[in-house]
C-alpha positions, 0 to 999 in steps of 0.5 A: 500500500505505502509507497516510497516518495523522494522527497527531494523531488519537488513538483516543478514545471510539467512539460506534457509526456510523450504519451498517456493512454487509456490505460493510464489515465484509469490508474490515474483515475482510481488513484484520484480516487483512493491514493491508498488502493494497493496496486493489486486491487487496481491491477484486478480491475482494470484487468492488468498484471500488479507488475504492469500498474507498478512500471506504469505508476513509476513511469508517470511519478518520473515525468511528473504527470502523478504524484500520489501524496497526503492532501491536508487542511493547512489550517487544521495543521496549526497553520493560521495564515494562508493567502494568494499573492498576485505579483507584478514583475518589470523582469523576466517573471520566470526568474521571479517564479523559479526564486519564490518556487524554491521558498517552503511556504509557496505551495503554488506557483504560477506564471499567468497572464492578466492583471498579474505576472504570477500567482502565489499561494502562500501557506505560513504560521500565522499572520506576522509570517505572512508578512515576513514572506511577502516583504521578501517577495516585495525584496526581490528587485524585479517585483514591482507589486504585490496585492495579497487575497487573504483566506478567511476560510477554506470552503473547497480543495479538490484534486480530483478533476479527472484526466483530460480535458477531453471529457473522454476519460474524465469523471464528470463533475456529479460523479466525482465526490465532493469534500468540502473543507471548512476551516472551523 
């Protein structure tokens, strides 16, 4: 059931693998669904040998397609300040992503177009640490702005969105199950 994770392997950027079949887009699926289901049990239903699910798991962990990992409640963890950070930069914005990407209390990171240049989900202790991460991020030189989202309260976290944006293999949403997450 367990399976070892490196953590020394960060999620980075994601370039788009060579190829993903049908084949895994259901491990993906039934992964979605209970990241705890032993190989065998989705080897039987998807009618594989375990040996063809653990090179196939292996496979998309190694090009950064799946990582399999305990989703948690930053706030029922003792972390009392989450916010989403819009960032202007007047440099290249990849070296401002890459920098702030390396820094623990970023969990997500993400160059966009619009009114900002990146979007940075900031997970602290409490609001004075907050505050200490986003005047470091004001520091760096080419970060022009900053506008801060703090979050009162987290109402939905998902990671369930299926495995293409085809539709074809994907659950649609009524089907998926919804967890709500409430921060008190």
């Amino acid at each position: 059931m367990g399976r070892p994770v490196d953590a020394s392997i960060d999620r980075g950027p994601v370039s788009r693998p060579a190829s993903i079949d049908r084949l895994d887009r259901q491990i993906i699926e039934a992964l979605q669904e209970n990241g705890r289901e032993p190989f065998r049990q989705i080897a039987a239903q998807l009618g594989v040998s375990e040996a063809t699910i653990r090179n196939r798991y292996a496979r998309l962990c190694r090009e950064n397609v799946l990582q399999v990992t305990g989703v948690t409640n930053p706030l029922g963890l003792g972390f009392d300040a989450q916010a989403m950070i819009g960032v202007k930069t007047s440099g290249p914005v990849e070296q401002v992503a890459d920098e702030i990407a390396t820094w623990r209390e970023a969990s997500y990171v993400v160059v966009c177009a619009g009114q900002f240049d990146l979007l940075v989900e900031l997970v602290c202790a409490d609001r004075r640490h907050l505050l200490e991460i986003i005047n470091r991020m004001r520091a760096i030189d080419t970060v022009v702005s900053t506008e801060s989202f703090m979050y009162l309260e987290l109402w939905k976290q998902l990671y369930d969105w299926g495995t293409g944006p085809d539709g074809h293999d994907a659950k649609p949403a009524a089907e998926r199950t919804t967890k709500k997450r409430r921060s008190r």
